[in-house]
N, C-alpha and C positions, 0 to 999 in steps of 0.2 A: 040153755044151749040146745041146738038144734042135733040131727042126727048125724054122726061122723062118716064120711066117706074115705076110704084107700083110693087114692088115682095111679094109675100108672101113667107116666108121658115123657118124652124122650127131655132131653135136656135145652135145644133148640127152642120148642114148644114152650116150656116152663121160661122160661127167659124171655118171650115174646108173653106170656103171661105176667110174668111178675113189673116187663114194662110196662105193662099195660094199666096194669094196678099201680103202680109210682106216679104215671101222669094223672090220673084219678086220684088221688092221693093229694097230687100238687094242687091239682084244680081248687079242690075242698080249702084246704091251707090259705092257696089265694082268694076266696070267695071270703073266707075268717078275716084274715086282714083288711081287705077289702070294706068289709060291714063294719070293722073295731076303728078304722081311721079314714075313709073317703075317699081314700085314694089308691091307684091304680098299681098295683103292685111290679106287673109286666106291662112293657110295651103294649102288647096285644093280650089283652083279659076276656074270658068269658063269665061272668059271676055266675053260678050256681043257684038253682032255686031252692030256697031254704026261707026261715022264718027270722034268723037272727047269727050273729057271729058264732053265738052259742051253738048249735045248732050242726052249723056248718065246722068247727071245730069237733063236734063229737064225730061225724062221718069223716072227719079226715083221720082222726086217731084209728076211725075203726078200720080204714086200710092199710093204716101205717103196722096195727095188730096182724093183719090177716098176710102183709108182706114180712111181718116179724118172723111169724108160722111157719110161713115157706122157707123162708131161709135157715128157719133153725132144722127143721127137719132135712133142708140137703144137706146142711151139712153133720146131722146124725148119720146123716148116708155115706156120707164120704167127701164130701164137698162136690164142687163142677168139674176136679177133675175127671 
């Protein structure tokens, strides 16, 4: 594990961050699918470059983790209200 950073950032920001990371998230998910059955999950797909479903499944966990993060710690904080 890498070194831990404290961020401070308004609440607005973090929500325009944590979307950000959900659609990145989704992408991964859809590129997994995707590689595991040939076919086109969304209308409109962009596959991701990766090596295998495998692959593209581990980087999708590992944003589904890093959004797990953020939301557990706001809501240590007190939630969005």
């Amino acid at each position: 594990m890498g070194k831990t950073f404290r961020i401070t950032i308004d609440s607005f920001d973090l929500g325009q961050i944590l979307d950000g990371l959900r659609v990145r998230a989704e992408s991964w998910h859809n590129t997994a699918k995707y590689l595991e059955s040939g076919e086109s999950p969304e209308d409109f797909f962009v596959c991701e470059e990766c090596r295998d479903a495998e692959e593209a499944t581990q980087i999708a966990d590992h944003y589904d983790k890093i959004i797990s993060a953020i939301q557990r710690q706001v809501e240590q904080q007190g939630g969005w209200a």
